[in-house]
N, C-alpha and C positions, 0 to 999 in steps of 0.2 A: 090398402093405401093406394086408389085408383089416381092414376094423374091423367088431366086430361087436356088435349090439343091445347089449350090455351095456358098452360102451366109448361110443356113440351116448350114451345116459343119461346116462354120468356126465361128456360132456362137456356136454352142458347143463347140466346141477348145477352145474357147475364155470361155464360161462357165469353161471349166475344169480347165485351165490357174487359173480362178476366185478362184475356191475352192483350189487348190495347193497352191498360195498367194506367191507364187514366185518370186521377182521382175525379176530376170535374165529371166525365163522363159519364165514370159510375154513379154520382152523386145523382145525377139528372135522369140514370136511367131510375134509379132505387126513387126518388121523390113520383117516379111515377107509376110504383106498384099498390097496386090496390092494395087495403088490410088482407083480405081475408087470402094470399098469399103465403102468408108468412104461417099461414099454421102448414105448410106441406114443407116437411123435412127436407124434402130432393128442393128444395129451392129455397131453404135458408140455408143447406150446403153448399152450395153453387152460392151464396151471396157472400160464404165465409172465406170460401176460395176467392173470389172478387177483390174483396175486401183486403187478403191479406196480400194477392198479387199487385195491387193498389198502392199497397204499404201504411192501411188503414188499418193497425192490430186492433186498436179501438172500437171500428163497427163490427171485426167479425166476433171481439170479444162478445159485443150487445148483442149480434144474433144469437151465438153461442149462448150467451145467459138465456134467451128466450126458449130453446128448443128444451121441451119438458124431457123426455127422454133419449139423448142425443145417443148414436151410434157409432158405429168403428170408423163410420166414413166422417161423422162429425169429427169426434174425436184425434183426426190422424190431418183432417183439414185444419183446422185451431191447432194442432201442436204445432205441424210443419212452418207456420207462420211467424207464432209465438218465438221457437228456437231459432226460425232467422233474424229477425229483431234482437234476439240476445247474444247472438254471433256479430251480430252487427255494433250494438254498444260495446262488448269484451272487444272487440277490435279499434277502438277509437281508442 
């Protein structure tokens, strides 16, 4: 699973996206990733963490659904999300 210089970038862009917490920003950076993107796991991770630090549960669910054989990092990015959104309605 070689990643290369141009996947390295945009997974910092997508880090920074993360920390901003944006939703507009993200929106605008994600409308401008190429398809062929999205099959390299380190960076539909990093979109999942985007996504949920965004407070979009919903795209990182759709990346999550995408990734054919997701990992501990997927896995633990999608939960952490998921169970704040459900802390967040059991609190309301």
């Amino acid at each position: 699973d070689d990643i290369n210089a141009d996947a390295i970038v945009l997974i910092i862009l997508i880090g920074a996206c993360a920390r901003i917490g944006m939703l507009s920003k993200c929106q605008s950076i994600v409308a401008q990733i190429p398809l062929h993107f999205y099959e390299n796991q380190r960076i539909c991770n990093s979109l999942i963490h985007m996504w949920g630090k965004a407070g979009s549960v919903k795209d990182a669910q759709k990346i999550f659904k995408s990734i054919d054989k997701p990992d501990v990092v997927t896995y633990t990015a999608m939960s952490e999300y998921t169970l704040s959104l459900f802390f967040l309605l059991i609190s309301l």
